[in-house]
BALOKOL-673730 format. One record per residue (C-alpha): x, y, z. Coordinates in steps of 0.25 Angstrom, whole numbers, plus 5000, padded with zeros to 4 digits. Layout:
BEGIN
XYZ;...
This chain:
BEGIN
503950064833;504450204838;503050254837;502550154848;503850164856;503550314858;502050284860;502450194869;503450274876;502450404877;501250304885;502350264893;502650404896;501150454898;500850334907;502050374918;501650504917;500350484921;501050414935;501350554941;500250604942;499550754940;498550864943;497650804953;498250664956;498750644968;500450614966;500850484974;502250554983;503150474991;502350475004;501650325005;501150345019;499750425012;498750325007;498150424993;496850324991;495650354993;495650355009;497050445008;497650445021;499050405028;499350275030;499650305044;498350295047;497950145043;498050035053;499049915052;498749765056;499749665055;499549555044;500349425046;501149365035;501249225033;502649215039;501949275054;502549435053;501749545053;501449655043;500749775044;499649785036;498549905032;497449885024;496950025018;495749965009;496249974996;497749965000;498549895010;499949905015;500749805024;502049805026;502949715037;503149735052;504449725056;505149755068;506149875069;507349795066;506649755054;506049595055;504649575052;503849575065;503049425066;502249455078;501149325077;500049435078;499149345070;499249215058;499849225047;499349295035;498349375045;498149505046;497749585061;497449725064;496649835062;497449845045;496249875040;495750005046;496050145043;495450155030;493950165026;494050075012;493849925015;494249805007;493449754995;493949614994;
């Protein structure tokens, strides 16, 4: 029973050390702005729609072909903006350009 804790306990140990990385792979930092995939760019340059929740408030949306990121529109004091740019459960805007790979579904 000790033997297989120790195995145990040793994969454990290869397998986390293989999360940091080494010679020649490229090391994940603390700057999520940089988009590392295989179009590698900053995220500045993709363009935003608005996709419209089921409730009517706005969320930016950005569709990078294999990702996509959304996140909520509020206004500077903080509550979500529900501006009635479109339906419910829509989206609107140019969210999917500024990438080259298109969707496959």
């Amino acid at each position: 029973m000790k033997t297989i804790k120790i195995l145990c306990l040793v994969s454990v140990g290869f397998a986390l050390s293989a999360c940091e990385g080494g010679e020649g792979i490229r090391r994940i930092g603390p700057d999520k702005s940089v988009d590392g995939g295989i179009n590698a760019h900053h995220l500045s340059t993709l363009v935003a729609g608005v996709w419209v929740d089921p409730n009517g408030c706005d969320h930016w949306i950005i569709d990078d072909g294999v990702e996509g990121y959304l996140s909520e529109r509020l206004q500077p004091d903080g509550t979500p903006v529900c501006s009635g740019v479109a339906e419910p459960n829509t989206a609107v805007g140019p969210f999917k350009d500024g990438t080259p790979i298109a969707d496959v579904l």
